[in-house]
N, C-alpha and C positions, 0 to 999 in steps of 0.2 A: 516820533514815528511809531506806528502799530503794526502789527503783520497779526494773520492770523493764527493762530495757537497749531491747529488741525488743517495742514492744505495736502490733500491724498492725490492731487494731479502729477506727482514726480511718482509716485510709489510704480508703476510698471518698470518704467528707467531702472528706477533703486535694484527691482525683483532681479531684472536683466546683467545690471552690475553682479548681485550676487548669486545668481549663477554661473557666470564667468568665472569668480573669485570659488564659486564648490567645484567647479568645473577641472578644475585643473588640478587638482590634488585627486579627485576623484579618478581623473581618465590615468593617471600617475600612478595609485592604486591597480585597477584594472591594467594595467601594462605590466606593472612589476608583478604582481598575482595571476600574469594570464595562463600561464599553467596550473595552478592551483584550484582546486574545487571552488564550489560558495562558501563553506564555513570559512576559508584560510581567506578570502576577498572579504570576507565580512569582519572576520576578526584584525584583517590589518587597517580598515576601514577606521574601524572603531579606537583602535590605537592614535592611528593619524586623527582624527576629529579629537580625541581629549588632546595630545599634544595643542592643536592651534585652537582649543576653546581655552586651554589655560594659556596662551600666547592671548587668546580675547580679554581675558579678564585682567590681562598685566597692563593690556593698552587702555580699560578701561581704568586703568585707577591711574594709570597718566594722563586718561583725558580730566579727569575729577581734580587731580590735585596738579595739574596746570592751570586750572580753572576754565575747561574748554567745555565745559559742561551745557554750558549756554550758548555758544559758540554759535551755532544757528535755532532759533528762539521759536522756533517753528518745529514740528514734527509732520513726515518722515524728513522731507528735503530742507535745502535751505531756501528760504524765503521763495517757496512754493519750487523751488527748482534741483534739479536732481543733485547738482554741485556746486560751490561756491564759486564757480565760471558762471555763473549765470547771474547771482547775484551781486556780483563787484562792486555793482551802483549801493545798494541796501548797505550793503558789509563796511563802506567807506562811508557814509552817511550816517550809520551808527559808531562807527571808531572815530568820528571826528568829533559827533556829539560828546563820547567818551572816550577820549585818549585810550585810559585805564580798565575800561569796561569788560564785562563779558563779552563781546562780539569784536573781534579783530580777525583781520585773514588769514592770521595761521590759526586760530583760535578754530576758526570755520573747518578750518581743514581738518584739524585732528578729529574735531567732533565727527564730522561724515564722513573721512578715512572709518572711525571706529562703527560707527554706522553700517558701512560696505562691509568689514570685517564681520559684523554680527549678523546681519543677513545671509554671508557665505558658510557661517556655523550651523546658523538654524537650516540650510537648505542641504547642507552635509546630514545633517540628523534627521531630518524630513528623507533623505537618502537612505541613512541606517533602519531607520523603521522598515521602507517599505524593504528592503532587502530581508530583515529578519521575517519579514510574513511573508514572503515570497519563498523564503526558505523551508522555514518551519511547512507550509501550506505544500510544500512537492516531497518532504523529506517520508521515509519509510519510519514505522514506530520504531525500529530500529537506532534512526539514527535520530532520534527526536531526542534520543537519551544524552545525545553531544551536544545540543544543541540550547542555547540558554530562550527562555520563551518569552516570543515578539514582544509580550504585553510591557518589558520590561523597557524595549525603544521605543514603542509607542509614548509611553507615561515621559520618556525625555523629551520625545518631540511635543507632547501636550506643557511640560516645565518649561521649553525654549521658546513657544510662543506667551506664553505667563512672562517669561523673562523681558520679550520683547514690548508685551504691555507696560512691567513698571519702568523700560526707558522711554518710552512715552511721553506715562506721568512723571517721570526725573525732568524731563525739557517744560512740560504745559504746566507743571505746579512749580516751578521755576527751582528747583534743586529742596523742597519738603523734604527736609529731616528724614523721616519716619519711611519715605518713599525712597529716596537713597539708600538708606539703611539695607530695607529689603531687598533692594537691587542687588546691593554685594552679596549681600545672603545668597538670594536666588542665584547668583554664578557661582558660589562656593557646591551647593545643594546640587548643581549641574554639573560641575566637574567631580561629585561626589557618585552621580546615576552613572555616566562612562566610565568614570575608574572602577566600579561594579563590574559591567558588564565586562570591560577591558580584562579584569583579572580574573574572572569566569571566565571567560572564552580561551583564555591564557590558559589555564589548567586542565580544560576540558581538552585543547588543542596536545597540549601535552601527558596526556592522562596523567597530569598527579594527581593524587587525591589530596582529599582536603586534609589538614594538620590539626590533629586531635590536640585535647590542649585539656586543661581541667576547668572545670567552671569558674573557679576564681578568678583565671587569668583571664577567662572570657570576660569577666564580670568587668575586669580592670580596663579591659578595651572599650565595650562598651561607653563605661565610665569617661574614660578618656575624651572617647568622641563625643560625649553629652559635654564635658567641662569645657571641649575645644569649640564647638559651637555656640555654649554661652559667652565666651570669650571672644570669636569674631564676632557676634550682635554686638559687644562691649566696644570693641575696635571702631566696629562701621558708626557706628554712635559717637565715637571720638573724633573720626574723621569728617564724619558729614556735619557735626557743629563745628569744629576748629575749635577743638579743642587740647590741642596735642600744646599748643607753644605754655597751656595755661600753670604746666611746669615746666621748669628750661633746667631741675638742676635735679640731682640723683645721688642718692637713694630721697634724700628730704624733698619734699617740693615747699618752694618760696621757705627755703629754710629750716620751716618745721617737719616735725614727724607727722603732724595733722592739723596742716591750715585750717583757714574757715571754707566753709563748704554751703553753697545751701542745693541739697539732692531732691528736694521736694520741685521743685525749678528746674534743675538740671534733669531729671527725666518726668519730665511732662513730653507723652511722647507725641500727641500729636498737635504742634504747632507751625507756623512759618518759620525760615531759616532765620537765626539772631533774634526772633523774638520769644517771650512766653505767651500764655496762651491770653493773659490780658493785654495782650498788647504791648508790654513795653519792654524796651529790649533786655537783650539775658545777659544777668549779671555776670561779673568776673566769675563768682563766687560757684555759681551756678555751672560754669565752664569748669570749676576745680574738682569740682566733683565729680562731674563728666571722666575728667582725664584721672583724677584719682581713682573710683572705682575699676578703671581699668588694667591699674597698679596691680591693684589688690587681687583682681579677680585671676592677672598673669601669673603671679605666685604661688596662688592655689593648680592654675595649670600646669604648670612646673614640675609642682612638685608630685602632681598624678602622672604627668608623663616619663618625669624620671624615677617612677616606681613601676610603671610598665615597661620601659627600659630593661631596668633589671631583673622585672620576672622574665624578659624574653629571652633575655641572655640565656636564659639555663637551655635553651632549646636551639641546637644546630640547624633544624631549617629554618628559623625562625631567627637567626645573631644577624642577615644581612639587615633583612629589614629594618630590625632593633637598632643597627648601627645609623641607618640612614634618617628614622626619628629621632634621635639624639642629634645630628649633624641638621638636621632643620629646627630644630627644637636652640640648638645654639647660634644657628642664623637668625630665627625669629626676637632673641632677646638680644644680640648686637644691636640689628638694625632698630630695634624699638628701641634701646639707651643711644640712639644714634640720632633719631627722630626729636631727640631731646634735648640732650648736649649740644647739637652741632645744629641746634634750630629750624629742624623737620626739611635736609635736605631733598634734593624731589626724588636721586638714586636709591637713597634710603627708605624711600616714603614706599618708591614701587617696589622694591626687593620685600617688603616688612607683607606688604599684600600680596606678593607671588607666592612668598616663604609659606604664609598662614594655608594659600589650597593646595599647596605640596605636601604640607603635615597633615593637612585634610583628608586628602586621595591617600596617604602613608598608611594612615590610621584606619580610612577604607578595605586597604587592599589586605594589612592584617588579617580584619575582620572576615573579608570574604573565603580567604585563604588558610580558618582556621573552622573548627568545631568544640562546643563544647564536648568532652564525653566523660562517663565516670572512668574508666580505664583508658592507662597513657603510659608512656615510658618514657622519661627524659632522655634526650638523644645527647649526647654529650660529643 
């Protein structure tokens, strides 16, 4: 049985679900805020959208590695209909042919449950935009100087429709490597644009100023952030091959300090799922390497965050934070020696992907919240 890839006859349904679903956190907002000016609406706005966009991205690595990714094999709806109520007949016609398959009816469901969830984020940040130009656009030059500038929700809401395309191509190229990969990126990269502005609008709301800092330790952050983002490409790269089980033991994997490996295979990046790009499918060897660089490149992250760590310590506004990257920094290397041992259970699988844009946005809000400058005073 075929369906077609691309049927846009549910999408009004879909739109309507998820304004429902922005609807209600929003008018939630505007209630709790109705005393409040615009910036205090805007900024709790912005709060509550990064909470339930990192609540998106937790259900999206549960829809991934339940394997509901396929779940309806169509985009936007399911088999041209807004909900798997509609296709029951399709959904049992493909589970019978495949007991085991991608397509089964909870399968269906979590996939456009996560579907509904992500159209209610993008239509909350389609929200935050226009709210920030409607503000900036009445506000006096006075108070423009509180105010962080539209272009910055704008450029989310242009990232959330980017986002919405590569789940698209995640269902029409049937789970592509390379296309997965990006997707988790792209929601890391988006929970990294709100917790910006989140922590701007936080400081600006509170007049602190920003936390002078010396350049090195700028440097370190920085740094940081580069190593932790080569690091999640490394991750979503392990994940979207399946390549986590291809060691099961620790510190050695299959025993050795350095199996065989072939990496020329293992990052060939753009191919079909299990295979290489000649066609035949991807060796063990090629998966070890996959899961091994991943080792390797954790280590190096490690040991740059537990060096930022320590320069942070020496700075009293700056020891909560520093506490809170360490405490995800020790959640993120649990659950990954968890992922392995205990044979990639699914609690571990989603904690290891929540953990990674927590240290994310951690490492953002740092950065936001500091400056380089040549003069500083250790606040002890």
């Amino acid at each position: 049985m075929t369906t077609s890839l691309f049927d846009l006859s549910p999408l009004l349904r879909l739109v309507g679900i998820g304004m429902v679903l922005a609807g209600l956190p929003l008018i939630w907002v505007l209630w709790r805020k109705r005393h409040a000016q615009g910036f205090g609406r805007l900024q709790a706005l912005t709060l509550l959208t990064l909470f339930l966009t990192f609540d998106l991205v937790l259900f999206g690595s549960f829809t991934r590695l339940s394997d509901s990714g396929l779940g309806c094999p169509d985009w936007p709806g399911c088999y041209g209909n807004a909900s798997p109520l509609g296709a029951q007949s399709q959904i049992s016609d493909a589970q019978t042919a495949m007991p085991d398959g991608p397509v089964t009816h909870s399968k269906a469901w979590i996939e456009m449950v996560h579907r509904y969830l992500a159209s209610g984020v993008g239509l909350l940040i389609f929200a935050l935009a226009l709210g920030a130009w409607w503000l900036w656009k009445n506000a006096s030059l006075q108070d423009k100087a509180k105010l962080l500038h539209p272009g910055w929700a704008a450029l989310t809401f242009v990232w959330v429709c980017i986002q919405g395309a590569f789940g698209a191509l995640t269902v029409t190229m049937k789970l592509f490597p390379a296309i997965v990969a990006l997707h988790l990126l792209g929601g890391y990269i988006l929970l990294a644009l709100l917790t910006g502005q989140a922590a701007s609008l936080s400081l600006r709301e509170s007049a602190q100023p920003v936390f002078p800092v010396p350049r090195s330790l700028r440097l370190w952050m920085v740094s940081g952030l580069v190593v932790f983002v080569l690091q999640v490409l490394s991750g979503a790269w392990v994940s979207t091959n399946y390549a986590v089980l291809a060691c099961t033991d620790f510190p050695m994997c299959q025993g050795q300090w350095w199996p065989q490996m072939d990496f020329a295979r293992g990052f060939e990046i753009w191919r079909p799922l299990g295979l290489s790009q000649d066609g035949n499918p991807l060796s063990f060897q090629a998966l070890t390497a996959i899961h091994f660089f991943h080792r390797l490149l954790a280590g190096l992250t490690c040991m740059v965050l537990l060096v930022l760590f320590w320069k942070l310590r020496a700075y009293a506004a700056l020891r909560k934070p520093a506490e809170g990257l360490l405490v995800l920094l020790l959640l993120q290397v649990l659950t990954g020696l968890s992922n392995v041992v205990l044979g990639w259970p699914l609690l571990a699988a989603v904690l290891h992907t929540g953990g990674a844009g927590a240290l994310g946005a951690c490492l953002v809000w740092l950065i936001v919240a500091s400056k380089a400058s040549p003069h500083f005073e250790k606040q002890q």
